[in-house]
N, C-alpha and C positions, 0 to 999 in steps of 0.2 A: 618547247613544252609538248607539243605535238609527237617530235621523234621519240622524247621520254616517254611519253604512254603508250608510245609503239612497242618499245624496246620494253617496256613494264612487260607490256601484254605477254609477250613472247619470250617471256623469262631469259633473254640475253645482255651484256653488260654493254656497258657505256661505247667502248671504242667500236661496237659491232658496223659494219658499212651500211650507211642509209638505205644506201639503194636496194640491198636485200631484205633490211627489216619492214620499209615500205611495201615494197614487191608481195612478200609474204601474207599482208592483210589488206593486200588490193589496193594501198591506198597510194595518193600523190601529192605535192608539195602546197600544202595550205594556199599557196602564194598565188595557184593558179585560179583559185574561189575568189580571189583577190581580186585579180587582173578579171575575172567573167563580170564580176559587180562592177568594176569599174567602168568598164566596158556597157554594162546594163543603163550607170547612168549617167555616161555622155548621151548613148540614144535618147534618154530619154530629155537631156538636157537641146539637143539639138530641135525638138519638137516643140518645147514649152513657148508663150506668149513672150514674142520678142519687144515686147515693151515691158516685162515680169523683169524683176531686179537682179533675179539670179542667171536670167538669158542675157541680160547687159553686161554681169560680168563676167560668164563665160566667154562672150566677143571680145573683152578688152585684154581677157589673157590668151587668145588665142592671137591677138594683136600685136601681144607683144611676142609670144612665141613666135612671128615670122617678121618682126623687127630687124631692122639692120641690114638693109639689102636682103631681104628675104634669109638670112642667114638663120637657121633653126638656134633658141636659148632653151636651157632646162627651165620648161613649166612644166604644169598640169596637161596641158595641152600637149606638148613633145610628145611626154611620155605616149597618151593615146593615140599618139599620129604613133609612135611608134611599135606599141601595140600590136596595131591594125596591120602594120606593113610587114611585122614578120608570119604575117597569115594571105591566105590567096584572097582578102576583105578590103585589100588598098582603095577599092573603088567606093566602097561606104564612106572610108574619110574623104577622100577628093568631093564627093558630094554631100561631104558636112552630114550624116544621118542617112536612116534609111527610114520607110515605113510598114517593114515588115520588121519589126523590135524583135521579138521573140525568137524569129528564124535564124535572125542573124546572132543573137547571143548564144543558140545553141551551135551553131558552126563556127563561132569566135571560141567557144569552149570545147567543142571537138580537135580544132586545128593546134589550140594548144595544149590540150592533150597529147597530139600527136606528136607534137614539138619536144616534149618532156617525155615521150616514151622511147623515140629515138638519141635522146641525149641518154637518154637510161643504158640501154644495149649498147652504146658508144663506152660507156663508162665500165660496165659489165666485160666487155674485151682489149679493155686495155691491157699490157703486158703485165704492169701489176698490178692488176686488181686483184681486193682478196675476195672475190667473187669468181673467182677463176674457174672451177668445178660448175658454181650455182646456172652458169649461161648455158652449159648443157643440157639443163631439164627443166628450167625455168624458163617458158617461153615468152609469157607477158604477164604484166602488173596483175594479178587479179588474188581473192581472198582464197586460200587451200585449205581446201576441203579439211584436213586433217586435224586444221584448228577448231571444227566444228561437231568432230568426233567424240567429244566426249573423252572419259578411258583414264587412265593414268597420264595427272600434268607432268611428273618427274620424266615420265619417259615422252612426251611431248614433246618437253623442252630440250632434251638432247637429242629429240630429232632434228629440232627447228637450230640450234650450232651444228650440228654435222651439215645443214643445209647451208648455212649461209655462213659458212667457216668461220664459227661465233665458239669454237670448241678451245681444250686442251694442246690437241696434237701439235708437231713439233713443227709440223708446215707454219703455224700461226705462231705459236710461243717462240721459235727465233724470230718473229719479227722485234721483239720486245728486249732481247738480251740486250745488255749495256757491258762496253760502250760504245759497241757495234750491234747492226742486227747480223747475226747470223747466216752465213748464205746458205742459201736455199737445199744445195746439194749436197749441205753438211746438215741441214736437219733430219739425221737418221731416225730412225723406228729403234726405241732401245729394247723394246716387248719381246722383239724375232732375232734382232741381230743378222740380218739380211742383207743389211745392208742397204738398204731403202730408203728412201727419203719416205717418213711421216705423213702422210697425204689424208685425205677421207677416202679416196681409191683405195690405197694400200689399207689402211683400215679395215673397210667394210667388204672387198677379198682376198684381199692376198695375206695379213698378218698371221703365221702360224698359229699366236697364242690364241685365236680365236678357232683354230679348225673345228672343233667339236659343236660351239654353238653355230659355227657357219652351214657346217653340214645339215644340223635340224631346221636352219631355216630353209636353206636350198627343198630338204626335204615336201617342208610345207609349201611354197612356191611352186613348186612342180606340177602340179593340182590346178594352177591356173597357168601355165605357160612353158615350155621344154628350154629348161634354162643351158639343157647341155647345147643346143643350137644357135643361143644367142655368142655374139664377140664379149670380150670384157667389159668394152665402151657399152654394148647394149643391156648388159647384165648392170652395171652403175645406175645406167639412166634409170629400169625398171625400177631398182629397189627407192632410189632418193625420189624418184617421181610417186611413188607406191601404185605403180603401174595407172598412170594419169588419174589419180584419186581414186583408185578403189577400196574403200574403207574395210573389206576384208583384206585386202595384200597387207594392208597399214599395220591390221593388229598383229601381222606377224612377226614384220620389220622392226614395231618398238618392243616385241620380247627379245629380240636379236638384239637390241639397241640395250634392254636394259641389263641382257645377261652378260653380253662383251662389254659393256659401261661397270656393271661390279668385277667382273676379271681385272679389266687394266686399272681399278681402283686400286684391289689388295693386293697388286704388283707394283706398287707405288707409280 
């Protein structure tokens, strides 16, 4: 439900990659608010009056999770011993609690943050991800700016698929042909006839049918930075980053966006 309101939010469809429609509104996997409560209330279970009923049987599942020659069973208990051991915290459980509650729940939920940021950029570089572009200019989970600008949603939302390759182009739609996908090197640009493989790169500079609106954007850009200086690579990152959130570079990127978005419309 969570990913569905993400995905609402950001007017992208169902198959879009978590990891990017997350990323885009800063957010991370419900599961970790999970894991910090539950974490919240062993500590606080580990404190409570050991003659209290609920302290009684937290020891008798803790008893039995080390039952059997010490041999660990799936309890309640496992799971926070194991918790705790994939964070630098191991020494809070070996000592059953701490008495600094607070300190330790916020570095229990930092670490696993951390834990889920680097499984994230793990994921983001894999060979095929279709976030393959996004690891370029997307450097950590956090909410962009762009979402809070206000302007035209229509041309929002096709920024937000050109970003998180949630779009048309043919890099993405051969993945779906039946009754194979497509390879990759056969997903030409039919716009230019170039020869090209369909990318968000070849898109947003290199497609012919777009010279005229590319040239007025370059145009406007120029104004904040000498694009003739930059490489390709650094000219890409500029525009899909909107020069690290600058909300004037943005508004000029979604007229770019929504004028090459009606061209390759009424070219079918």
């Amino acid at each position: 439900m969570h990913l569905k309101f993400c995905r609402y939010l950001l007017g992208v469809h169902r198959k879009s990659a978590s990891a990017g429609v997350r990323a885009e509104l800063g957010r991370r996997p419900l599961l970790l608010s999970v894991l910090s409560h539950s974490a919240k209330y062993w500590l606080r279970l580990c404190q409570v009056d050991a003659e209290s009923l609920v302290r009684k049987a937290y020891l008798d599942n803790y008893t039995m999770s080390t039952s059997n020659n010490g041999k660990s069973h799936l309890h309640w208990t496992t799971l926070i011993k194991t918790m705790f051991s994939n964070t630098s915290l191991t020494e809070v459980w070996r000592n059953q609690g701490s008495k600094y509650k607070n300190k330790i729940v916020k570095l229990f939920q930092s670490s696993w943050c951390t834990i889920y940021d680097n499984a994230w950029r793990q994921d983001l570089n894999r060979n095929d991800s279709k976030l393959r572009t996004y690891k370029d200019f997307k450097l950590g989970i956090s909410l962009e700016n762009y979402l809070l600008c206000g302007g035209n949603v229509a041309n929002r939302k096709e920024f937000t698929k050109l970003r998180i390759s949630s779009h048309q182009l043919r890099i993405e739609r051969g993945r779906y042909t039946r009754p194979r996908k497509t390879p990759v090197e056969d997903r030409l640009c039919t716009l230019c006839n170039n020869g090209d493989v369909e990318t968000e790169r070849h898109y947003i500079l290199t497609c012919s049918q777009f010279n005229d609106e590319r040239t007025t954007l370059y145009g406007q850009l120029n104004s904040f930075t000498d694009l003739s200086a930059l490489t390709a690579d650094q000219k890409f990152i500029f525009i899909m980053s909107y020069n690290e959130g600058d909300s004037e570079v943005l508004k000029y990127i979604l007229e770019f966006i929504n004028r090459s978005h009606a061209v390759r419309k009424s070219l079918g």
